[in-house]
C-alpha positions as CSV (number, residue, x, y, z in Angstrom):
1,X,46.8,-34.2,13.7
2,X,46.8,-32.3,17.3
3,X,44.7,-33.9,19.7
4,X,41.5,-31.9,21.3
5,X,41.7,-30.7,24.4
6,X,39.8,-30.4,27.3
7,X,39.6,-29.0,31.0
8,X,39.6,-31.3,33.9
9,X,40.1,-31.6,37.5
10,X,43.2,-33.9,38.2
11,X,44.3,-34.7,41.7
12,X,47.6,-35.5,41.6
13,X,48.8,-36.2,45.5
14,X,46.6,-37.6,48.0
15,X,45.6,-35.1,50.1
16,X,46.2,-32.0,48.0
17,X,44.0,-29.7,46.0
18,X,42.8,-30.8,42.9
19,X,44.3,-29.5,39.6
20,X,42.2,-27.7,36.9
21,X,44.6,-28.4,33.2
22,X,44.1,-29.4,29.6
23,X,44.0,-32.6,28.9
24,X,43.5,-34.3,25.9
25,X,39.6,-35.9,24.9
26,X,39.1,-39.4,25.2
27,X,38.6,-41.3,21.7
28,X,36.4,-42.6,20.7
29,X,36.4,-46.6,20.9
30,X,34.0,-49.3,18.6
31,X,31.5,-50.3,21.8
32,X,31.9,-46.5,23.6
33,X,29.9,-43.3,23.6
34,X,31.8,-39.8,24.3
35,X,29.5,-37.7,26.8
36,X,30.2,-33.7,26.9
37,X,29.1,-33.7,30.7
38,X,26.7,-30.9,31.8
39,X,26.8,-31.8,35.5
40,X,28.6,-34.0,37.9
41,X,28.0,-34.8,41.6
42,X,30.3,-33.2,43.9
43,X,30.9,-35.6,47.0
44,X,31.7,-32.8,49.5
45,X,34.1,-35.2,51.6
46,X,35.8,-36.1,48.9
47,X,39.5,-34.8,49.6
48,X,38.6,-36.6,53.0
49,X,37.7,-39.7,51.7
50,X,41.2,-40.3,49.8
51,X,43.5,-39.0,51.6
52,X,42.4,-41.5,54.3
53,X,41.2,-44.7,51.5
54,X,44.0,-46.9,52.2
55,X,44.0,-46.4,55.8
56,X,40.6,-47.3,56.1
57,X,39.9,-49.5,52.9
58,X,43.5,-50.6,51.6
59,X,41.7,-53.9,49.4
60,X,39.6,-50.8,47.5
61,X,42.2,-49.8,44.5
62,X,42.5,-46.1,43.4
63,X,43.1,-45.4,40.0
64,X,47.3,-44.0,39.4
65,X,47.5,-40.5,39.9
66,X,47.3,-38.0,38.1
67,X,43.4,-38.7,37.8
68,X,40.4,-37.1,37.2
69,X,37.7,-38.6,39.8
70,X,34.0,-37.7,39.8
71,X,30.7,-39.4,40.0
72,X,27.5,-39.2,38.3
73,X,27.9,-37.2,35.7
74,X,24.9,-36.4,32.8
75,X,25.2,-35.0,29.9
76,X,24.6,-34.8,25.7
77,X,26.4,-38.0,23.6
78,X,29.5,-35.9,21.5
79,X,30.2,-39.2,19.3
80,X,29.6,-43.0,19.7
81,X,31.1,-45.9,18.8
82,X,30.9,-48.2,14.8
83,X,29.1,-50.7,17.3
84,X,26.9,-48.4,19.1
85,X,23.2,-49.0,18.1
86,X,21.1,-47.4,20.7
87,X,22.4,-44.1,21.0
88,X,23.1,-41.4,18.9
89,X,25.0,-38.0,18.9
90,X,22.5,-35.3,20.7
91,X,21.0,-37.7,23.2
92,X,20.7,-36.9,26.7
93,X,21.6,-39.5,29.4
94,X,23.4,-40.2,32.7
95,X,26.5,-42.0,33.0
96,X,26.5,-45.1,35.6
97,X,29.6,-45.3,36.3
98,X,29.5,-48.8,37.5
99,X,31.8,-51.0,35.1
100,X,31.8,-54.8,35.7
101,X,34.0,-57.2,33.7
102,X,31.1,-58.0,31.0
103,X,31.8,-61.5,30.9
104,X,31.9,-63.4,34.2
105,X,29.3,-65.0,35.3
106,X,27.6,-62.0,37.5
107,X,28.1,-59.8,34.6
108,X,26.2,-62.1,32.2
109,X,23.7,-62.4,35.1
110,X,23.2,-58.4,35.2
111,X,24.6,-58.4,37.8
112,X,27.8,-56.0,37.1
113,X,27.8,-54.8,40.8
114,X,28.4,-58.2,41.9
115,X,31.9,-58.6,39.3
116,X,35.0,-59.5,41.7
117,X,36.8,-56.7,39.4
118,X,33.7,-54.7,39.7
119,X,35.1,-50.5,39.7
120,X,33.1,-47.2,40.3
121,X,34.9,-45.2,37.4
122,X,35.8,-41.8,39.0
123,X,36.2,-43.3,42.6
124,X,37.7,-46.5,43.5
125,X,37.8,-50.2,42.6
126,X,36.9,-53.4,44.0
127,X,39.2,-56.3,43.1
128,X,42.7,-56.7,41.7
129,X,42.1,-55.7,38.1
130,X,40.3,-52.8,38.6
131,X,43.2,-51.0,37.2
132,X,42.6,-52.1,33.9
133,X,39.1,-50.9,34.1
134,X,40.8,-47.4,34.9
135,X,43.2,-47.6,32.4
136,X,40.4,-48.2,30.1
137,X,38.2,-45.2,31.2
138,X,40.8,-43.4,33.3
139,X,38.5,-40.0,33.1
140,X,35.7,-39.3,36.0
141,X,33.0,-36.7,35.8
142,X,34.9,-33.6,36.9
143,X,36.5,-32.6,32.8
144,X,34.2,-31.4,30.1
145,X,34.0,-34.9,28.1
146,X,34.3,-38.8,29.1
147,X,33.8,-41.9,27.5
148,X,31.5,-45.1,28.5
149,X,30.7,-48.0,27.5
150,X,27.2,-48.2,25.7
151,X,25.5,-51.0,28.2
152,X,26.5,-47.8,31.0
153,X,24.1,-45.4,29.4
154,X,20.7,-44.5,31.3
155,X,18.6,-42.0,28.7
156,X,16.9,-39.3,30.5
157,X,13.6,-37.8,29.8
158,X,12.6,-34.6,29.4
159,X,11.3,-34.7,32.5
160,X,14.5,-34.9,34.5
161,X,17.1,-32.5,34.7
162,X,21.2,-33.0,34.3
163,X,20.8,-31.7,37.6
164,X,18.5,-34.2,39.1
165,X,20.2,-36.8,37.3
166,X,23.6,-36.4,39.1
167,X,21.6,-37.9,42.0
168,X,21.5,-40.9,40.2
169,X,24.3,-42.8,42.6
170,X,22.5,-42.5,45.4
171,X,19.1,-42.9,44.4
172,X,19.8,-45.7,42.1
173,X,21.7,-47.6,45.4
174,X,18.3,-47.1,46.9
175,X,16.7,-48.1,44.7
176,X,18.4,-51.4,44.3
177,X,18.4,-52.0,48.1
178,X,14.2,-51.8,48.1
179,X,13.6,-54.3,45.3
180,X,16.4,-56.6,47.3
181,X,14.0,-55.9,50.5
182,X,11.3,-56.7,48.0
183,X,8.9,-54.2,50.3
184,X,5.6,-53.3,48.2
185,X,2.1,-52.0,48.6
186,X,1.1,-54.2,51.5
187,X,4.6,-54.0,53.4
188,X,5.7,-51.2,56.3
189,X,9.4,-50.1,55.8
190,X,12.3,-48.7,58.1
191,X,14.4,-46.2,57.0
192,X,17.4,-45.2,59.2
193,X,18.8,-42.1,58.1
194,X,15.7,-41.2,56.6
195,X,16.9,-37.2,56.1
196,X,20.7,-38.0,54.8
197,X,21.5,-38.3,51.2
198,X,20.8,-42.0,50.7
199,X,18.0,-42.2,53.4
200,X,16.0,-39.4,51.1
201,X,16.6,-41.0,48.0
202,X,15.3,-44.4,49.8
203,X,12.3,-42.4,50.9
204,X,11.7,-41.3,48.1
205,X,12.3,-44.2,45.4
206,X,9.7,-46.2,48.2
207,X,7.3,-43.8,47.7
208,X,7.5,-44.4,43.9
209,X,7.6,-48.0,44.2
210,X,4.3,-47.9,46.3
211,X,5.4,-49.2,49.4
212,X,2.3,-49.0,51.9
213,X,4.0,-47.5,54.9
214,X,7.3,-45.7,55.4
215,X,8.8,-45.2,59.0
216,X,11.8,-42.4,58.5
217,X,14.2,-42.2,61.8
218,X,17.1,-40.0,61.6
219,X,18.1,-37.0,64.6
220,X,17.0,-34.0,62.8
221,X,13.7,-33.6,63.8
222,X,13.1,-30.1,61.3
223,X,14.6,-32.5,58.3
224,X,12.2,-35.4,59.2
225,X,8.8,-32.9,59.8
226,X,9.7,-31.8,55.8
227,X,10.2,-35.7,54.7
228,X,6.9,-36.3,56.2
229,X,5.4,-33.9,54.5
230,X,6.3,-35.7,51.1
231,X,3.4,-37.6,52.0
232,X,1.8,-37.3,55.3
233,X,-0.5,-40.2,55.2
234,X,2.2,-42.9,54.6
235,X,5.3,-41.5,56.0
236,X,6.1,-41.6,60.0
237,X,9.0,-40.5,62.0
238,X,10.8,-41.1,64.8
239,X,14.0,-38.4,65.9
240,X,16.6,-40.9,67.1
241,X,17.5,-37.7,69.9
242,X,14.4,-39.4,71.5
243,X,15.6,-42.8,71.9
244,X,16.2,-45.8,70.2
245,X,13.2,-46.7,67.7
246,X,12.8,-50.4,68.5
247,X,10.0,-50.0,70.8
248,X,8.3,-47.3,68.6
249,X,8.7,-49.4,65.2
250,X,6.7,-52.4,66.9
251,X,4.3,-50.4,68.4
252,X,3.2,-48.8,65.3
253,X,2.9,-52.4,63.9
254,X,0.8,-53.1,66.8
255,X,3.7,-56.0,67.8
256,X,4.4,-57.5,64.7
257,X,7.6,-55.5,63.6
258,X,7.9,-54.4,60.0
259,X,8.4,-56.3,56.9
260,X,11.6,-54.6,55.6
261,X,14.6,-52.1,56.7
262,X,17.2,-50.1,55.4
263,X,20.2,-48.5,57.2
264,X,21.4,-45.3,55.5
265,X,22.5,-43.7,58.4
266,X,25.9,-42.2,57.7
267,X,29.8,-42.6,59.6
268,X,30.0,-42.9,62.9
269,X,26.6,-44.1,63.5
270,X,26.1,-46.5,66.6
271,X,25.8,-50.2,65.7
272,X,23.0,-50.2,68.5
273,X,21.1,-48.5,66.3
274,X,21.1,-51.4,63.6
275,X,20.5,-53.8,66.0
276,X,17.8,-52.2,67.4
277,X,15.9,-52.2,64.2
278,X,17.4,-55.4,63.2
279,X,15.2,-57.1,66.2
280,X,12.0,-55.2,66.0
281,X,11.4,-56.9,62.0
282,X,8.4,-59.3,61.9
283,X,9.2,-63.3,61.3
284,X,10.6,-63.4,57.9
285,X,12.0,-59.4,57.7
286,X,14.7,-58.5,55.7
287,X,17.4,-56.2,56.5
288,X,19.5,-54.3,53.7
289,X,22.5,-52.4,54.8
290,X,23.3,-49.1,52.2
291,X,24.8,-47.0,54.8
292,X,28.3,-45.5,55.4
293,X,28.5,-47.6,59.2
294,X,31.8,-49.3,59.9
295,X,33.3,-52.2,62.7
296,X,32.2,-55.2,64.1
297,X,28.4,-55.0,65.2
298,X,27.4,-58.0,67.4
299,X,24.1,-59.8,66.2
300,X,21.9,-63.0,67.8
301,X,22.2,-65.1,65.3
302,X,20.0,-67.9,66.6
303,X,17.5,-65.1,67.4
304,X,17.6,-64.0,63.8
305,X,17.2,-68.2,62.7
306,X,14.5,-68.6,65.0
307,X,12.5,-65.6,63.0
308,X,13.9,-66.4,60.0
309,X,15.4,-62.6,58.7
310,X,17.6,-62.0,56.4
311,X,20.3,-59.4,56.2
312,X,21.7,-58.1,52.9
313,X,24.6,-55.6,51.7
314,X,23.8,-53.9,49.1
315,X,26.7,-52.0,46.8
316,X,25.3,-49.4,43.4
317,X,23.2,-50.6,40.8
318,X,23.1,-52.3,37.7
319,X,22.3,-49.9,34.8
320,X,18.5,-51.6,34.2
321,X,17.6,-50.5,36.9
322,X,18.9,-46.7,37.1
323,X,17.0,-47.0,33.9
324,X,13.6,-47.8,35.6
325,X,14.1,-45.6,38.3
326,X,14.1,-43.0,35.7
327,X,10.8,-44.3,33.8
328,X,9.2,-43.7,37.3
329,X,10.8,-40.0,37.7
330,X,9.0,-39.8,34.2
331,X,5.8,-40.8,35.2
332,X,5.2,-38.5,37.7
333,X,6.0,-41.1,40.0
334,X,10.0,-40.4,41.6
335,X,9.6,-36.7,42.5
336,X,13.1,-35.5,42.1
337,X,11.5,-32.1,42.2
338,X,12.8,-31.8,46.4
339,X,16.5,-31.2,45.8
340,X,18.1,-27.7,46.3
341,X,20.8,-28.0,43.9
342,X,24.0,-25.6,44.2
343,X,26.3,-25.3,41.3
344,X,30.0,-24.9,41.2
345,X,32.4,-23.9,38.4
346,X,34.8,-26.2,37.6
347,X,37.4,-23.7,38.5
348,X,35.8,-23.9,42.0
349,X,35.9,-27.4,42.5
350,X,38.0,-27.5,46.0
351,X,36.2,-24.6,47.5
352,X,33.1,-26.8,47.2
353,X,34.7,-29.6,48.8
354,X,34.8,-26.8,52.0
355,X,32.6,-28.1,54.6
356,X,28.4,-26.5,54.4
357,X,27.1,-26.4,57.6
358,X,24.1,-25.0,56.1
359,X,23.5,-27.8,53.9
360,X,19.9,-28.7,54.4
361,X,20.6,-32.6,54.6
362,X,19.7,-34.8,51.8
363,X,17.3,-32.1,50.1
364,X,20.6,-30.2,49.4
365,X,22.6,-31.5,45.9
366,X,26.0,-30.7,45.2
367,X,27.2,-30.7,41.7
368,X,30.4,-29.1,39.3
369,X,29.4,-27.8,35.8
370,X,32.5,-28.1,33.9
């Protein structure tokens, strides 16, 4: 019997324009669910980021080319596994695209993102048999159809859009970093790169999560006067055009430094600037780094001993907790209602990877519909 078919993006050289062809649709296997994908996040930089991968990251495996890449894509379940109990043909969910090993020790932990094979399907790898994982699920967000394994699932509500959902990367990322910086109701949090695509989703997931007091920095002060306005009474800024924010993060915690932090300031940010809020946390802060800054960045150690802070990485999400992030979207709790969302044919796939000077910062989504 002919295989179906199916449209998807392929990029077959580094560097060159992506390829819209027919390809044939994943099967079906016992433990997978088939996803007709309604939307997928469009990383604007994409072509950027790898043509230059193994320049910058060579230990971070691509899958073989031809492939189909794509993140975060949501859609309706086609067909699903004989071992598939918990979803059904018709359902709507978002596809984490985070797949561990499922049976080292992190994994058994739930803690996929922690696997040394650990590999963002649609993007890049993280240890030396990631190529397995992509030989597994070799198909990323930008086709009509991919497969999954069942524990990758995240059901969606009514309440959230395949739109919003293609968000999910980034917000879920945040979210993860603020339950490791464990900042709550009585806490006051930094967030550096407040108006950016991860610092938004940060500010936003903390305002769902209840935490007491948010202080956004970023440069843009137009972008940070409309993230204050999410919630005026909780939410202060600082434009880093003014200065570093040291000084003004202590003095609104009248000299005891905040409880938590989280850099999501993007490329080519200055390491001052995480030091600088690195040093102005009260005894016992903790530090979580989600953002896109690279190099060597020089830090006191004894000073961070003597007042006992920790500092964290942080890399995606396990798919428990996309899962609650979404409970708290329905709720009424995660507004996801903020993005601007702008929608591109998959026939128009490398004309949205042009740059968008008017993008309006993290309030702007990108997303292909194949």
């Amino acid at each position: 019997m002919a295989s179906r078919m199916m449209r998807a993006a392929r990029l077959h050289h580094l560097g060159e324009p992506m390829v819209i062809e027919q390809i044939a649709v994943p099967d079906v296997r016992p433990s997978d669910v088939r996803v007709k994908v309604a939307a997928c996040r469009h990383v604007p930089n994409l072509p950027v980021v790898l043509a230059n991968r193994h320049a910058r990251s060579p230990e971070l495996p691509l899958p073989k080319l031809p492939a189909v890449f794509g993140l975060d894509a949501a859609g309706v379940v086609d067909e699903v596994g004989v071992l598939v109990q918990n979803f059904k043909p018709g359902d709507r969910v978002y596809v984490n695209p985070g797949v561990g090993c499922g049976a080292c020790i992190s994994c058994r932990a739930n803690r996929a993102n922690e696997c040394d094979n650990f590999t963002l399907v649609g993007w890049f790898g993280f240890g030396s048999a990631s190529h397995r994982t992509f030989a597994a699920y070799p198909i990323g967000g930008l086709a009509e159809y991919v497969i999954a394994p069942e524990r990758n699932l995240v059901r969606l509500p009514d309440a959230v859009t395949f739109e919003q959902a293609t968000r999910f990367g980034y917000l879920g990322t945040a979210f993860a970093a603020l339950k490791r910086s464990r900042a709550g109701p009585g806490s006051t949090l930094v967030i550096d790169g407040a108006t950016g695509t991860m610092g938004l989703g940060a500010v936003l997931n903390a305002l769902a999560l209840n935490v007491g007091r948010i202080l956004a920095t970023a440069r843009d002060k137009v972008r940070l006067s409309r993230v204050k306005e999410l919630a005026p009474g909780q939410i202060e800024t600082w434009s880093l055009d003014d200065g570093p924010a040291g000084a003004w993060i202590k003095d609104c915690t009248k000299g005891l430094g905040a409880q938590a932090a989280l850099n999501c300031l993007g490329p080519g940010s200055s390491g001052n600037t995480i030091t600088d809020t690195l040093y102005s946390l009260s005894r016992g802060g903790r530090f979580v780094n989600i953002g896109g800054t690279s190099g060597a960045v020089p830090i006191d150690l004894f000073r961070l001993m003597g007042a006992q802070i920790d500092v964290a990485g942080n890399s995606w999400f396990v798919t428990t907790q996309a899962q609650e992030m979404t409970d708290l979207a329905a709720l009424g709790r995660l507004d996801l209602s903020v993005f601007e969302h702008r929608r591109f044919a998959l026939d128009d796939v490398n004309s949205a990877s042009a740059n968008h000077p008017d993008r309006n910062g993290g309030f702007t989504n990108l997303l292909v519909a194949p």
